[in-house]
N, C-alpha and C positions, 0 to 999 in steps of 0.2 A: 199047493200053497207056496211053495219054494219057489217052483216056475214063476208065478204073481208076482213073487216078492221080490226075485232077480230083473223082470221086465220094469218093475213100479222104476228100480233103483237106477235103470238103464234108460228109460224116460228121463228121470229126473235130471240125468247127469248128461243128455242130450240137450233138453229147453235149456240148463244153466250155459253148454256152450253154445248153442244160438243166438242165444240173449247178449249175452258177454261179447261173441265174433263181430256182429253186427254193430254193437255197440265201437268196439273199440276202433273198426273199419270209419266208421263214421266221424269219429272224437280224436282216432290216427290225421285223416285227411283233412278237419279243422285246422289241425295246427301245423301241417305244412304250408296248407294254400292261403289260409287269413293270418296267423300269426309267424309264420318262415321260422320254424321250431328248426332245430339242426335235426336229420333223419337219425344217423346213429349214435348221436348221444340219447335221442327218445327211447331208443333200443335199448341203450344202457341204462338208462333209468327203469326198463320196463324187465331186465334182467335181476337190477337191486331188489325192485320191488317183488319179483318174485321170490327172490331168496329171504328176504326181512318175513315176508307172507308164513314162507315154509317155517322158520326159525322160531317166529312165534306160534305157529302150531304145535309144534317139536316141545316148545317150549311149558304150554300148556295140556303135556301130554296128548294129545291128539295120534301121534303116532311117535314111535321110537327110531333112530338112525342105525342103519344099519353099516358096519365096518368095511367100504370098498376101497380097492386102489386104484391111484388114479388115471393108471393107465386104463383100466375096463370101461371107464367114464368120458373120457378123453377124446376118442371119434364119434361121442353121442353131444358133445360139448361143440366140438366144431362143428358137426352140420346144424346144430340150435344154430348158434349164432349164422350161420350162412343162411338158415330157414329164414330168419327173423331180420337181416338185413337185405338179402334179395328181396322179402318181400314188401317190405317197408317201402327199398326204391322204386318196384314196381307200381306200387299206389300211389309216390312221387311222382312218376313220370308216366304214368297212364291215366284213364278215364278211369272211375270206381269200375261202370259195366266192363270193358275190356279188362281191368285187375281182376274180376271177379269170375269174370267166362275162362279168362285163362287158367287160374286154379281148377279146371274142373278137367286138364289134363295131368293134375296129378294122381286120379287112379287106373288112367292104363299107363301111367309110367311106374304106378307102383307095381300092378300085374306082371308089367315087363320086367321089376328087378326081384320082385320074387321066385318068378318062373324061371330069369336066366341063371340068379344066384343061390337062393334056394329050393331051388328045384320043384319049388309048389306047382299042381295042379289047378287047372281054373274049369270050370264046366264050361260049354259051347256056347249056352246060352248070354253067359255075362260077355263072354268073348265079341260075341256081335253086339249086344247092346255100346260098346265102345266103339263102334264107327260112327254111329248119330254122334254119338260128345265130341268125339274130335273132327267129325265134318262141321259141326257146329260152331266150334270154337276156331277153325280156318276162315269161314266164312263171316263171322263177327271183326276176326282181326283184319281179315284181309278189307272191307268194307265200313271198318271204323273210320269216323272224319277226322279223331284229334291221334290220328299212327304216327306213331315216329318208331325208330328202328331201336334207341338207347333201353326205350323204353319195352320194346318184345325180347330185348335181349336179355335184360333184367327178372323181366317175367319166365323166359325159358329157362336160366338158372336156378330162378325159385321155384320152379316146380320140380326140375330132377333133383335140387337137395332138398328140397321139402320131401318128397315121397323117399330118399334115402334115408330122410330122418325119422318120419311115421314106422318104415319096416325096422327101423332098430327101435325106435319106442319098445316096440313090441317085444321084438327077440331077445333085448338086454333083462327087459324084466323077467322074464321066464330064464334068460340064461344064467342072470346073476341070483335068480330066486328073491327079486322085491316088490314090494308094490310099488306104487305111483309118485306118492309123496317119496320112500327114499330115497327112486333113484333119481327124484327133479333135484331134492337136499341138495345130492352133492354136484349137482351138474351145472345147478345154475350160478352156483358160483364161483364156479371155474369160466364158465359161460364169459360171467358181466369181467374178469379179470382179462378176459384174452382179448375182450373189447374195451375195457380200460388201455391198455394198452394204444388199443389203434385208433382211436375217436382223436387225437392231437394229431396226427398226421392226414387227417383228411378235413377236419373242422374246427374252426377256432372253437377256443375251453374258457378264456376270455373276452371282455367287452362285445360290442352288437355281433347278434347272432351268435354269440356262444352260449354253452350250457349252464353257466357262469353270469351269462350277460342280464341286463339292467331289464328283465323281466316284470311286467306288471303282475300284480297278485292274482291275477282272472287267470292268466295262462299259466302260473304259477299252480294253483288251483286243476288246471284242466289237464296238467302234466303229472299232476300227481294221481288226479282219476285216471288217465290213463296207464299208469301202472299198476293202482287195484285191479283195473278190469285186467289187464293183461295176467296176473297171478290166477283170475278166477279162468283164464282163457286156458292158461301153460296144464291148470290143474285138472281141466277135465278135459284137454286134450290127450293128459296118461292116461287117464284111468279110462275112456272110452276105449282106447286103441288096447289099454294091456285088460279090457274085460273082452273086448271084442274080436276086432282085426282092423289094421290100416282101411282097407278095403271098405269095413262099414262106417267107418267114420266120413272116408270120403265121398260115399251116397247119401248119409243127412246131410254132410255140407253143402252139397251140390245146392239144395234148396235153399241157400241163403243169398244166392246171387239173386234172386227173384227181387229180395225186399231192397238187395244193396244196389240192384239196377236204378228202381223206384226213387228210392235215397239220395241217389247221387246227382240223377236228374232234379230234384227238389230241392237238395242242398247247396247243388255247385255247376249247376245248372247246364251237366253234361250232357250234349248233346248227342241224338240218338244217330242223325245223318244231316246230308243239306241237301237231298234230294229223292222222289220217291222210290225211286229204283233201289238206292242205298236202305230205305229205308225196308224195301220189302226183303232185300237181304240180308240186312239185320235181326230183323225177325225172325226170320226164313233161320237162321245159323241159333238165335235164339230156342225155337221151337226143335230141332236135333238134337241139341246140347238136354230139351227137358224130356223129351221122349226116349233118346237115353237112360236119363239122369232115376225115370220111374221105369223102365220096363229094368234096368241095373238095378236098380234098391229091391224093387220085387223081388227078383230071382236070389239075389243073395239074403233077402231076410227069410225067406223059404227054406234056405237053405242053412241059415245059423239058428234056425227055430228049437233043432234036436241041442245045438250047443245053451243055446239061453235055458232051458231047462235041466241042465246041468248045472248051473252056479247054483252057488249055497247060499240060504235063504240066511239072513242075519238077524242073531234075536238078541234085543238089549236085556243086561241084566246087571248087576250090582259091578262085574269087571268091566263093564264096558259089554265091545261086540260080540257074541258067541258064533260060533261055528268056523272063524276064523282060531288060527294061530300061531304068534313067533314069541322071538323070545324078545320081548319088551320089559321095563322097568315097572318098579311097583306101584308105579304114580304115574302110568300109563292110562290112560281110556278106552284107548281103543288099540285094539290088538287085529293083526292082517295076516293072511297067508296068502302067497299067491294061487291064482287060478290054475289047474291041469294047463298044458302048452295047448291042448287041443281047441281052445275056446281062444287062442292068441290071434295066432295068423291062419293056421288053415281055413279053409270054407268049407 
């Protein structure tokens, strides 16, 4: 029953970031390419609104804050914001499918920084399924028609601090002993301060195109859905990673490039090639990238099967959550302990 009840919760909290990723990927690239939104003030609005999100959960007891300093939070803070602004300009200045095929280099850049830096083991077999994904994803870039160099260089950044930031997801919660919600509390609003800061130096704050500027109330409206979704995105990007591993989160995700391929062509009318050859290599780097992307999800859900049946089944009752525990207030709802480390990052 426990095993059910751990999988039902680990579904759940998978479709709500599918749903949400896609979403804000598509409602991101609205308002750069039809309305010329500034990129990192969107960022910073997408940082407020996660903290405002967290605050009133906190608020309505939902979970209790737990006492950290800020230096422990501090290099989880900086690679956010560098996740969340490399990746923003990569969707700026690429096609949605090349933004999307190239994130799918960041689980053997994660493999690579946890095997170099903590010493993790990986089995043989995930090992080889990572040549398909990244011959896949050479062969899309190399053979995309709208390439430009600003824009792979953008995207390469965001994937070595994107997967530097998934393995500290991970390891902060289990090091600092929090769940998901405490440690985004404090992060992300250190986060939107250290990009307060920087958003005047690189973008007007006043009049046309600023964040400030003489906005109609539609994109007014669509900037501020884009920061809900982006709260629902921050939030079960913890809790995937700190119930699971970096590693599995970045084999669902892989599967979202399918829909945001689809999407992008539909919406913005990105083009696949301007000739058949390009086109059969496209494909061609396509089809590596998803033969990959399932024969990697396989072996590694095969392989977290003994961990998922390890979490503890949660039973509601008059306190709130059962089988969970910290020390929360009395006007708490829901009470958390974190998971064994074994269930974090290992495979």
């Amino acid at each position: 029953m426990g095993g059910a009840a751990a999988r039902g919760r680990l579904a759940a909290a998978l479709v709500a970031n599918l749903g949400s990723s896609i979403c804000i990927v598509f409602l991101n690239k609205w308002l750069y390419v039809r309305l010329g939104f500034p990129n990192l003030s969107l960022t910073l609005v997408h940082f407020g609104a996660t903290w405002l999100g967290l605050s009133l959960c906190q608020a309505l007891g939902v979970f209790a804050p737990k006492s950290l300093r800020p230096g422990q939070v501090l290099p989880l803070a900086l690679s956010f914001c560098g996740f969340v602004v490399f990746t923003n300009l990569s969707l700026q200045n690429n096609t949605i499918g090349t933004y999307q095929l190239a994130k799918a280099m960041t689980t053997p850049a994660i493999v690579a920084i946890q095997t170099l830096a903590y010493g993790k083991t990986f089995p043989l077999r995930i090992k080889l399924t990572l040549i398909p994904i990244t011959l896949g994803v050479f062969l899309n870039s190399y053979y995309d028609v709208k390439f430009n160099f600003l824009g792979i260089v953008f995207a390469t950044l965001g994937v070595l601090v994107t997967s530097l930031y998934q393995v500290w997801v991970g390891a902060k919660q289990h090091e600092l002993q929090v769940n998901s919600m405490q440690l985004l509390y404090y992060q992300a609003p250190m986060s939107c301060a250290m990009l307060f800061c920087t958003v005047p130096f690189f973008e007007p704050v006043f009049g046309e195109g600023g964040i400030f500027g003489p906005w109609t109330l539609s994109a007014v409206i669509m900037v501020l859905l884009s920061g809900i979704i982006a709260f629902m995105v921050n939030l079960s990007i913890y809790w995937i990673i700190g119930n699971t591993s970096p590693v599995t989160y970045n084999m669902f995700g892989h599967f979202k490039f399918c829909i945001t391929l689809l999407g992008g062509y539909i919406l913005f009318k990105d083009p696949l090639s301007v000739n058949q050859a390009s086109i059969n290599q496209h494909f061609l780097g396509e089809a590596f990238i998803i033969s990959g992307d399932v024969l990697c999800a396989r072996s590694h859900i095969v392989k977290m099967q003994p961990n998922l049946a390890n979490l503890r089944s949660l039973r509601f009752g008059e306190r709130g959550i059962k089988g969970f525990s910290s020390k929360t207030s009395s006007r708490s709802i829901i009470s958390f302990k974190p998971l064994p480390p074994k269930v974090s990052i290992a495979l």
